[in-house]
N, C-alpha and C positions, 0 to 999 in steps of 0.2 A: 504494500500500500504506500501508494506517495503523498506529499501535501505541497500546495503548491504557494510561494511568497510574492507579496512584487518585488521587481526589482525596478528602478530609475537609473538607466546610463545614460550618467553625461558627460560630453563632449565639449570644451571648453575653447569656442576659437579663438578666443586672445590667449591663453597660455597654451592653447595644444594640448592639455590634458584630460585623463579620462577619468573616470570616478563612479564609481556606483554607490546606490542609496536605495534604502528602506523604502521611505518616507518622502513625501514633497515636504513636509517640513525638514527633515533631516538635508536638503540641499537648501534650503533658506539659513539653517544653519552654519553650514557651511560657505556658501556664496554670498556675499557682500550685496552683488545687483549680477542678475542674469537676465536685464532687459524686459522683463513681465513681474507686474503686483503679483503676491503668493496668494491674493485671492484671486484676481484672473489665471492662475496655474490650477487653482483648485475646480475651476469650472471645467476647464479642458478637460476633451472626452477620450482621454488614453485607451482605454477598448474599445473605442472604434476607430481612433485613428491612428495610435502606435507612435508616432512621432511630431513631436512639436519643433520648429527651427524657426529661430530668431536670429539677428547681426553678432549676438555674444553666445547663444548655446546651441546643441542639438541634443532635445533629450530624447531617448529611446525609453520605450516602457516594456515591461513583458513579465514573465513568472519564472522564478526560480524553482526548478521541482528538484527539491527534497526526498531523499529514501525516510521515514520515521525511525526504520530500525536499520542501524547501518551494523553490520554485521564483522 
């Protein structure tokens, strides 16, 4: 049996790097300004469209699938 987490990859085009996160707060966190209010990030509809891209990020959304009993 699996379970499945989100995950948030982001792509950072002024430093080039990449980062993954829990949470949309968990990158407000950490990001200072990635170009969008954290409340218009919380509207955005990641299950339907997968990817957000602005002039500072690209975030990727999707599921981390977990084993529950790793052997």
């Amino acid at each position: 049996m699996s379970t499945q987490m989100k995950i948030y990859h982001v792509y950072s085009k002024r430093s080039k790097e990449h980062k993954y996160f829990g949470s949309i707060k968990a990158i407000y966190d950490y990001y200072e300004n990635i170009g969008i209010s954290r409340y218009a990030m919380y509207r955005f509809d990641f299950k339907k469209n997968r990817v957000f891209e602005n002039d500072e990020v690209i975030i990727r959304f999707d599921y981390l699938v977990r084993s529950k009993n790793v052997n």
